[in-house]
N, C-alpha and C positions, 0 to 999 in steps of 0.2 A: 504494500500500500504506500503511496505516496507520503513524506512530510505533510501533516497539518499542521500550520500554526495555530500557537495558541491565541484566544480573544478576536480571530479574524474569521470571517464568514467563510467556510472553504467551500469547494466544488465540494455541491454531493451529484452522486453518478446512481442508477439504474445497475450500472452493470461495472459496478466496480469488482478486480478480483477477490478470490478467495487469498487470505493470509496463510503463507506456509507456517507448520505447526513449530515452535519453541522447546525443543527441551528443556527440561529442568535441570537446578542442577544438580550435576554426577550422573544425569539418568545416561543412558547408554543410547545406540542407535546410529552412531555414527562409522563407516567402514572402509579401509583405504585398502584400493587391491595389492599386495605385498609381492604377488611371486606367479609367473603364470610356467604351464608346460604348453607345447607345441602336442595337437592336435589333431591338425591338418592342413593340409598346402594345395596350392591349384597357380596357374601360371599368373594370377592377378594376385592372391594373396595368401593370407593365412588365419586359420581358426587356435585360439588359446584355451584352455581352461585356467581361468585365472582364481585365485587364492584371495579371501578377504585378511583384514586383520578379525573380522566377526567369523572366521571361521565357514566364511559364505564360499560357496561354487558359483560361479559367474562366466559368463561366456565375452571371450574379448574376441573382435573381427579388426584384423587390419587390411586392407585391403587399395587396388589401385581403380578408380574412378576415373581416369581421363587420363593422358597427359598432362603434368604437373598435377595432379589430386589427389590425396591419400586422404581414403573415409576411415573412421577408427568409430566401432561400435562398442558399448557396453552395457549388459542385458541377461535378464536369468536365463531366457530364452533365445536359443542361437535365431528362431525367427520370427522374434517380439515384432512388431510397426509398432510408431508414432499413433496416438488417439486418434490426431488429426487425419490420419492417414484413410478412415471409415469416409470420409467428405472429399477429400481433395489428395493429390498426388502435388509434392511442391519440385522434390529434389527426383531427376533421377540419372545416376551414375552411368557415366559413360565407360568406355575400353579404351586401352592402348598396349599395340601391338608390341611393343618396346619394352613392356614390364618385365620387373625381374625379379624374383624372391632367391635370396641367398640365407643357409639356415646352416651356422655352424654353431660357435658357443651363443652366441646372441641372431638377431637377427635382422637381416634387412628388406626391406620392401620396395623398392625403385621405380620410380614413376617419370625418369627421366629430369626433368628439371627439378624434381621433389625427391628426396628421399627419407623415410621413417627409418631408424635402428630402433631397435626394441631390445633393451636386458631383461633377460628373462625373472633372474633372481638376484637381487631385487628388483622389483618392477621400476624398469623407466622406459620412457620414451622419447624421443629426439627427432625433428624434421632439418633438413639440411637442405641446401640445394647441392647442385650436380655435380660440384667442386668441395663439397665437406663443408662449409659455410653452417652454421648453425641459425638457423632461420628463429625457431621454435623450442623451444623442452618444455616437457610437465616441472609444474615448481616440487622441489625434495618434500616441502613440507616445514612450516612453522611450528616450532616446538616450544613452549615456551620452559621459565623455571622450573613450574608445576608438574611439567610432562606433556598439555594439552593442548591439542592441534590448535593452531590458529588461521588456519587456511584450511577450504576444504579440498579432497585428494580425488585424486581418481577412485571413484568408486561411487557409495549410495550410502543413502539416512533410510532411515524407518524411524516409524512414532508407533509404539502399541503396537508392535508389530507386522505393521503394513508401511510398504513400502511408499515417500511421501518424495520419492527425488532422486535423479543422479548425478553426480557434480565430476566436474575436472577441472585445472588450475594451471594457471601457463608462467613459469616463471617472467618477469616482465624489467629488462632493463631502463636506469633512469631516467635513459633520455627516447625512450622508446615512446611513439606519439599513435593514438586510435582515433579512427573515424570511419561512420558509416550507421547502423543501427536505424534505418529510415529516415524520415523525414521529424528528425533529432532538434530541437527549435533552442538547443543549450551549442555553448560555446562548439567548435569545429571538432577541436582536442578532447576525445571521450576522457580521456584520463582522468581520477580522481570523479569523474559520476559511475552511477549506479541503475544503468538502464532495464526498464524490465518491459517484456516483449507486451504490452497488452495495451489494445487498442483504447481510447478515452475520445469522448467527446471533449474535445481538450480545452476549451472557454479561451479557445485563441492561441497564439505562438508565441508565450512568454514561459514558458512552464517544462517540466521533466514530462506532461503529460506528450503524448503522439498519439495523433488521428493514424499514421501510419507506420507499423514497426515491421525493421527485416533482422532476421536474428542474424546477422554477417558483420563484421569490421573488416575493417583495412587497418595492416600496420604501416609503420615507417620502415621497417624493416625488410619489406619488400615480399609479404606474406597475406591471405585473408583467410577467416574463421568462419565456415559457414553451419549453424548448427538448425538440421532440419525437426523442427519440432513448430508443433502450432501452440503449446503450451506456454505459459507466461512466463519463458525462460527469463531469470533474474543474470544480470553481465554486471559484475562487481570489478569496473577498470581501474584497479590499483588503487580503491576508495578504503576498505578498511585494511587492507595493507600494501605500502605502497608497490614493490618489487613480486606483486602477483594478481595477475588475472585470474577470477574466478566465476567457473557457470553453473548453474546451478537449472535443473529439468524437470520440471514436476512430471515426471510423463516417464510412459515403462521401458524406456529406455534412455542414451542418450546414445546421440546419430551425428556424429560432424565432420566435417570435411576440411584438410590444411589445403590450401590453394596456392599455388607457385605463382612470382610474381617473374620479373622484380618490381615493373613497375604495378601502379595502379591500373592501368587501361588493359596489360595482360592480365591482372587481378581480376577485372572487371570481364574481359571476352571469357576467359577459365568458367566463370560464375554464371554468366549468361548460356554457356552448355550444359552445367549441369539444372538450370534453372529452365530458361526459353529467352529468346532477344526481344530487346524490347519493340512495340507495336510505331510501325510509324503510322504517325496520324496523316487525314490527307491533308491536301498542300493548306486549303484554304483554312484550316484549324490555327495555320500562321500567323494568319489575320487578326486585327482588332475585334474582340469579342467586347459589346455593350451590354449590359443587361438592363431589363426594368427595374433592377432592385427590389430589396426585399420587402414589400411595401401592396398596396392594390392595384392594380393594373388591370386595362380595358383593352381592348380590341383598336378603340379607336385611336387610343394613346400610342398602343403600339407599331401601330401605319404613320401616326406624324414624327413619332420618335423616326422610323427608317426616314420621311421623308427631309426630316431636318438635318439627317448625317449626312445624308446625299449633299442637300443643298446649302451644308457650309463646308461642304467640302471637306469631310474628316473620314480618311481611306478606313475603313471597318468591314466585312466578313460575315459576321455574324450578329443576329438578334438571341437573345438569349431572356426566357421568361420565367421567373423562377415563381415560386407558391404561388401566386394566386391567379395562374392561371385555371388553379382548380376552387371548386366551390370551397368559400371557408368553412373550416370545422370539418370537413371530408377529407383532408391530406392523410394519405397520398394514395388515392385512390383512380386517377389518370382518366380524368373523365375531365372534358371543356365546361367551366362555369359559363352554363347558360344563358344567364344575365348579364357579363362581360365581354364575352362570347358568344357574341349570338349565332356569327358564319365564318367560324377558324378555317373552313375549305377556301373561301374567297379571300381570306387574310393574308393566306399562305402562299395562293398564287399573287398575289400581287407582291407581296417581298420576295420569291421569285423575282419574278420579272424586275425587279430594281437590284436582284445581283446578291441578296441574302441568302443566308442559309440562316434556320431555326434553332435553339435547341430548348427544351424543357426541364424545368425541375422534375425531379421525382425523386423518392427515397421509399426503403422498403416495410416503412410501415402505416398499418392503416387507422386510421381514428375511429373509436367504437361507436362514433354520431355518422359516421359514416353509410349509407346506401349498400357499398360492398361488404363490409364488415359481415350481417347476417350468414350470407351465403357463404363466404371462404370456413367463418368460424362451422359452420354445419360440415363442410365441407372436410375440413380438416386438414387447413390449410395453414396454420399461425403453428409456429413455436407453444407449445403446453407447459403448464405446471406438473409438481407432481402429481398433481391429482386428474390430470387429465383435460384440464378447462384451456382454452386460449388462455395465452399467457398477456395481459394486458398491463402493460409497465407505462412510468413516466418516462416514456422516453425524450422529452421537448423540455425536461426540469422545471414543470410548473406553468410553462408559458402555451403552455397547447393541450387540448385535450389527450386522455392516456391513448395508445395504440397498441394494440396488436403488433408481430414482428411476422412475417413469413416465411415462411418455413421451407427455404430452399433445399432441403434434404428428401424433399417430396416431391416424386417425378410429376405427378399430377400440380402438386401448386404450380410447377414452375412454367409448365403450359397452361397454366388459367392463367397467370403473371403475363409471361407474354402474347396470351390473346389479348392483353388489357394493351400494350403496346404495339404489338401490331399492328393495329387501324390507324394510330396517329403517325406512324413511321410511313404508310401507304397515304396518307394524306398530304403529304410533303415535311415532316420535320425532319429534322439530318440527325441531331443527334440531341441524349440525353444526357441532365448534369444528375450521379447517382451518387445525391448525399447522404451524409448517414453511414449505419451500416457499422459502428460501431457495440452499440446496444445491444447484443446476447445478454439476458442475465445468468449469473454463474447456475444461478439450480432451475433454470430454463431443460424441457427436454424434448427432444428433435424427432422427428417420425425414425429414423433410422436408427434412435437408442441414444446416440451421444445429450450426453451435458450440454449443460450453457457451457460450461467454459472450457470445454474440449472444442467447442465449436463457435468460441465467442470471436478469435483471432481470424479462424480462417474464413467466418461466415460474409466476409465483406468480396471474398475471392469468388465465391459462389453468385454473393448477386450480383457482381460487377458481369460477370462470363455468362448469366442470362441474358441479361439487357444488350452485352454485347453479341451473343450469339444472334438473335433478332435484328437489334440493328446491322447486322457484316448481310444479314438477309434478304433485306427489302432494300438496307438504303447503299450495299457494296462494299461498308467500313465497318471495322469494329471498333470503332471508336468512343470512348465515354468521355463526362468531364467528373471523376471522381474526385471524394474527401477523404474516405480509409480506403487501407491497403495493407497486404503482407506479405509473407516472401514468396516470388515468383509475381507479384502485380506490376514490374511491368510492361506483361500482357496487354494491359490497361492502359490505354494513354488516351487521356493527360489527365494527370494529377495535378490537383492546384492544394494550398497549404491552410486552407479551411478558416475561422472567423477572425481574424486578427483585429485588436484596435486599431484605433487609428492615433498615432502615436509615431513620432521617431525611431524611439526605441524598439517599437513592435517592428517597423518595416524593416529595422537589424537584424530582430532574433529570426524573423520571416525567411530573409533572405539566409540568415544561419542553417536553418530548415530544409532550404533547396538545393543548397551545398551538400548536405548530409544525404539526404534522399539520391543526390547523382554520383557518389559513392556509396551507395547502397544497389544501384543498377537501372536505376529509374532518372534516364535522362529529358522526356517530357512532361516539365511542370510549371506550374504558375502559381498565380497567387492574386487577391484581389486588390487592385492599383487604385490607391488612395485609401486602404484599410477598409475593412469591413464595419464594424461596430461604430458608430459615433459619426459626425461629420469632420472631414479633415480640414484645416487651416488653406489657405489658398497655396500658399510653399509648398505645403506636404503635400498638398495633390499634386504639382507640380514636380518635385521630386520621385514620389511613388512612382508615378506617368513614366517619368523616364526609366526608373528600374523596371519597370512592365514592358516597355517599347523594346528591351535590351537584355528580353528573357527568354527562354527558350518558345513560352505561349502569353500571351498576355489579355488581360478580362478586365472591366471596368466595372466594379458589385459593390453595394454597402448596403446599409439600414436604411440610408438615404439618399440623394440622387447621387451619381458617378457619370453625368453627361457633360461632357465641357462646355457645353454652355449655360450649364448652371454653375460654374466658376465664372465670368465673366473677364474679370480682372486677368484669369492666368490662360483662358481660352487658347489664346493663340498660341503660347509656352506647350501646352498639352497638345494640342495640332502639330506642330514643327516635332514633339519626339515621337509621332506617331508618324511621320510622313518619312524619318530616319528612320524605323523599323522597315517602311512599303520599302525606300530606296537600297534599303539595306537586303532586299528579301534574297536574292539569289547565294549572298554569300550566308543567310541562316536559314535555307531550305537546303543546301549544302553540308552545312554543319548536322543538321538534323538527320539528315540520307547515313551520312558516316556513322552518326550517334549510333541509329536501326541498326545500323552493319556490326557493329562493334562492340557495342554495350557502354562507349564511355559517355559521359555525361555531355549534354551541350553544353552547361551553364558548370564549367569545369574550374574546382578547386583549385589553386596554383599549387598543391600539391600534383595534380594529375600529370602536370607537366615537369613540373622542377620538382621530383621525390625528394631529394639530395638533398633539400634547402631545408633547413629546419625550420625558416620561417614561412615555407611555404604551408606547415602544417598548422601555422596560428591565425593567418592573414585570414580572416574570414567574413570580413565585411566586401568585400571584394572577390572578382573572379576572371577568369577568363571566357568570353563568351564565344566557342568555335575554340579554334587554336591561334587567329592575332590580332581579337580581340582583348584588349584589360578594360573590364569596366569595375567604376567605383562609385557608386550608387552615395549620393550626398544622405548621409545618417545624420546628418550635425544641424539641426535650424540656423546657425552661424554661415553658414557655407564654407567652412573650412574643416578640411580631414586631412588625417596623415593617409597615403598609400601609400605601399610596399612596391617598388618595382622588383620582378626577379632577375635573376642574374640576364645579361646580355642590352639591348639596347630599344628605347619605346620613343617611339614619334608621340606628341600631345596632336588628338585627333583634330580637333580644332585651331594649334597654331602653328603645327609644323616642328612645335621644339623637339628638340630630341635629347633624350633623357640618359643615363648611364642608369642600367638595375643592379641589383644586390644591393638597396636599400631603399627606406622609406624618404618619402618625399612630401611635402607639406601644398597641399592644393585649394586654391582656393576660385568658385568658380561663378557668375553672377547664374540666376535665377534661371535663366534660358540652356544651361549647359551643365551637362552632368561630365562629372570625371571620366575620359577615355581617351586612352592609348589604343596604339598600334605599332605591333612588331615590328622592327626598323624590317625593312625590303619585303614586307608583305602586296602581296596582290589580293584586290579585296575588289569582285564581281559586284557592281552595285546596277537602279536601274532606276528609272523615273517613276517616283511613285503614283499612282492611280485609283482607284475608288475601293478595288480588291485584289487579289493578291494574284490574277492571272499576270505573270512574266511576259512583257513584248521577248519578240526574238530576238531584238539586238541587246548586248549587254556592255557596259560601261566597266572599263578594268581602273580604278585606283593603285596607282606606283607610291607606296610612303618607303622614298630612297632610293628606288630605278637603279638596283643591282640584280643580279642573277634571282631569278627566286619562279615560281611554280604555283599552279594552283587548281585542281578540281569543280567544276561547275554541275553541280548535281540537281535534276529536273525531272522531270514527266517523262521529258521527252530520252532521254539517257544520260550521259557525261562528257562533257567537254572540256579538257587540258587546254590548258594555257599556260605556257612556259616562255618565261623572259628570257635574256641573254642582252646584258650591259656592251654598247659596241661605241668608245667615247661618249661623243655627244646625246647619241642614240639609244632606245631601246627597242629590241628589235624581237617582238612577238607573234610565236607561232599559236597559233588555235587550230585544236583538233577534235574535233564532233559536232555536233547538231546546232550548237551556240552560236549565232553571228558576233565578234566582237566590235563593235562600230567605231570607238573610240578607247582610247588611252589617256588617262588623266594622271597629273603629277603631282602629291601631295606638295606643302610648301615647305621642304627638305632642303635641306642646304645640300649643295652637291650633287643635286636630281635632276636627268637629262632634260634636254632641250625637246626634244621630238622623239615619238615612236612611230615606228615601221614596221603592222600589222599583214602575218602572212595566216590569211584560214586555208588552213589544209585539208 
């Protein structure tokens, strides 16, 4: 359970977890595996019988999962699953042809760029890479005066005799740095917290709580941890002591994977195999998304809203209509409020025809004033008590009537679900935003048997992969705009980072959030620009704007308007960074294409690039967006912030200075201009921005320094190379594929040629 302070009103939750159980003290129940014998072998790996200090028989699996992967199970049963495993499949282990098991006094497991040694008596274990490198080891164990461990071991607890957990511990050097754990809304550097896997309706992104957890880090040391379990795995990063990582499994087994690095981005491809790659969204999801906000909205409103975007000229994509497009007090039951809506067929063709795309709120539960309510509950279609009733929780904390939850473990509800969608997807809407999805309660029980809280993490996976099955159906994509998520989500795209205030502060930890979540493997997310909760200051909207314009997706939502012209004063401030994302599209519809391929993040930590830099493990107000872009999102109401430049050399987007990195730099910028650099000699594909985010064919190439340098143009239509080559005065550019380049433009670099000489090949 989270810290409550005291005298402070804290979050209460529906579906907060169950507390692991306390020993008393002296009582007993704690067991470290001491000693194991060899088994059995097969070309991928090895089976143990392993030795408790309780005198337990234990089955230890080490074993090779891919190239660079070694999975290490521990379990009473050689063929225990995961709880979760009844609902969803997250992990599954790959081959490689390459492996090698070596069994003399100890033994080794070979996974090529990974290797385990394993001592048999006493038990250890050790991951290395392919040169003896010590990547990884189990920690020996804290012992104190008394005698009594202070770190938990390899091995498992029992209370009363039933087994409440399995734990293991990674010895953790000083300067050793984590990150990853989802969309993590606390500092970048897991070190010193104490993340626990369970999803929370998180009252915004200032908190330990997450809308979205993946049980995975990334070290600094050129390693990731990936542990498959849906259970409310507790990761103790060097919090109660510092020199040890400790995990802890509520679940009948524990299942985890060492992942070969060195860097991050092969961290992250490794992960993405044994997981799935993430989902590219289609093009036009690139676009400015507006929403009507969280508020009442009408049919007619939302035809002058499309027609006022058009006609002040602010390039946007998408309409976006959240709750009340359904009758109030009925959420969310996916039916048109009649009275606000009177002809959503005619509504839809006409934003249509002005170059829209739709999408809707929905979320997966129903309000018991609700119309559908009867029939699902008869049905047997909602999550149950134990006693067999619909289980109706507060899921909205007071502010909505209770709901119902549905019961995606039931093949039947999930074809009622998506008969409820269906019609509106056949009607012209493109895609759904599916919030929520948090809410299982722990002693909730599921038509297939499982717990709430065997089924509370991964039940957000389940309804996201309905809605998206349906929507890849009718409308081509499986695209959502989700709030939870877990590991393997993302399948899912786009994530955005759920209710934030609106605050400076918040738009930090927000963007702390997105960092985290795109080493976690989920490179398409957003977040809502200008804060959710509250009305933001005309600055802060203005600043938000530009973090949103210069994110991987970007959305405009609050409590109250997020249209720019209902800022008046900063309108055109908020136009000019939305017209820099249209011009910018080709070279972030590029970045995005690689993201899909690869698994690394668009919106990339300056660790992903510079491992090596130990400050690249702190800098977290900042990123890289693509590979040369730096942006530095104004946090400060002052408009002055320290950036970090890392090692090598960055043009200022704006003035042409060129900067020297390996350190911080003090920036200060007026109103209209957010912090951003560019890689000295990048080539950066840009294009005239227009109403939506269809690309003309000719493309404009940006030179910041007109030296040798290369660039990938990723589209619809395929890939087009453009490759520079500095000839004196000159730059002389080849283009190959589908892309016309029309012109070459010269950032204002000192030293940057005179003229280019454009050859398409």
């Amino acid at each position: 359970m989270p810290y409550r302070p005291p005298l402070v009103a804290h979050e209460y939750f529906v579906a907060d977890p169950p507390e692991l159980p306390v020993r008393a003290h002296g009582e007993a129940g704690l067991s470290a595996l001491t000693a194991a014998e060899l088994v059995a072998t097969d070309q991928a790996g090895v089976t143990l019988k392993g030795v408790t200090s309780a005198e337990e028989s234990l089955v230890v699996q080490v074993g090779v999962a891919g190239e660079g992967v070694i999975r290490v199970r521990l379990s009473q049963d050689e063929d225990a699953t995961t709880r979760s495993a009844r609902a969803t499949t997250m992990v599954t282990p790959g081959t490689y042809a390459g492996a090698r098991i070596e069994a003399r006094e100890g033994i080794v497991v070979d996974a090529g760029s990974l290797r385990a040694e394993i001592t048999l008596s006493p038990w250890h274990l050790r991951f290395t890479d392919a040169a003896g490198r010590t990547l990884v080891e189990q920690d020996r164990g804290h012992v104190d005066i008394s005698g009594r461990m202070r770190t938990l071991p390899f091995g498992r607890s029992t209370k009363d005799g039933a087994v409440v957990g399995y734990h293991e511990s990674f010895a953790a050097p000083a300067d050793e740095a984590f990150s990853g754990f989802g969309e993590s809304f606390t500092p970048l550097d897991k070190r010193g917290q104490r993340p626990v896997m369970w999803n929370y309706d998180a009252f915004g992104a200032e908190s330990q709580r997450a809308y979205k957890n993946v049980p995975f880090y990334l070290s600094s040391r050129g390693y990731g941890i990936l542990v498959d379990s849906g259970a409310p795995t507790e990761f103790d990063m060097c919090q109660s002591t510092h020199s040890t990582v400790q995990i802890v499994v509520p679940d009948d087994l524990i299942d985890y994977y060492v992942i070969a690095g060195p860097t991050p981005p092969e961290v992250l491809d490794r992960f993405d195999r044994l997981t799935c790659r993430p989902l590219l969204p289609p093009k036009w999801a690139f676009g400015t998304w507006i929403s009507s906000g969280f508020f009442v909205d009408t049919q007619e409103r939302v035809l002058d809203r499309a027609r006022t975007i058009r006609g002040r000229g602010i390039p946007c994509d998408v309409l976006h209509l959240d709750t009340y497009w359904q009758t109030d007090g009925h959420w969310s039951d996916l039916r048109w409020d009649p009275a606000n809506f009177p002809d959503p067929d005619a509504m839809l063709a006409e934003l249509d025809g002005m170059g829209f795309k739709v999408c809707l709120w929905m979320n997966p539960y129903i309000s018991h004033l609700s119309p559908a309510f009867p029939e699902a509950a008869e049905a047997g279609y909602f999550l149950k008590t134990a006693q067999g009733e619909p289980y109706v929780a507060d899921c909205w904390h007071g502010s909505y009537p209770a709901c119902a939850i549905v019961d995606f473990t039931n093949p039947e509800a999930v074809t009622w679900f998506q008969g409820l969608l269906r019609p509106l997807l056949q009607q012209g809407v493109q895609v759904f935003k599916t919030d929520f999805a948090e809410g299982v309660p722990y002693d909730a029980v599921a038509f297939n048997g499982m717990s709430g809280t065997d089924l509370h993490n991964v039940y957000t996976l389940l309804f996201n992969d309905v809605v998206s099955e349906v929507t890849r159906e009718v409308a081509g994509h499986g695209m959502v705009w989700a709030r939870s998520s877990f590991l393997g989500g993302q399948r899912h795209s786009a994530q955005w980072g759920g209710d934030t205030y609106t605050s400076y502060a918040a738009m930090g930890s927000t963007l702390r959030g997105g960092l985290a979540h795109g080493l976690s493997g989920v490179p398409f997310w957003s977040h809502d620009a200008g804060g959710f909760t509250g009305t933001p200051t005309d600055d802060l909207y203005v600043r938000w704007a530009q973090f949103g314009a210069l994110s991987p997706l970007v959305r405009f939502h609050g409590t109250t308007s997020r249209e720019p012209w209902a800022f008046p004063a900063v309108e055109e401030q908020v136009k000019e960074a939305i017209r820099l994302r249209y011009r910018l599209m080709p070279y972030l519809y590029s970045a995005a294409v690689e993201a899909a391929r690869t698994g690394a993040p668009m919106m990339r930590a300056l660790c992903v690039d510079h491992p090596d830099d130990p400050v690249a493990w702190q800098a977290d107000l900042e990123y890289l967006l693509g590979r040369d872009l730096l942006v530095a999102p104004m946090t400060s109401p002052d408009g002055v912030r320290k950036v970090y430049l890392p090692h090598g050399e960055w043009v200022d987007y704006w003035t042409g200075e060129v900067l020297s990195g390996g350190r911080y730099v003090t920036v200060e910028t007026p109103l209209e201009r957010i912090p951003l650099f560019v890689r000295h000699g990048a080539l950066i594909p840009v294009t005239e921005p227009g109403d939506t985010t269809d690309v003309p064919a000719e493309i404009t190439v940006v030179a910041f320094g007109g030296g040798d340098g290369r660039t990938a143009i990723h589209d619809e239509d395929g890939e087009t190379l453009v490759v520079a080559t500095r000839d004196g005065d000159a730059l002389r550019v080849t283009v190959t594929g589908p892309k016309r380049v029309a012109t070459v433009e010269f950032a204002p670099v000192a030293g940057a040629p005179t003229q280019a000489v454009i050859t398409q090949a």
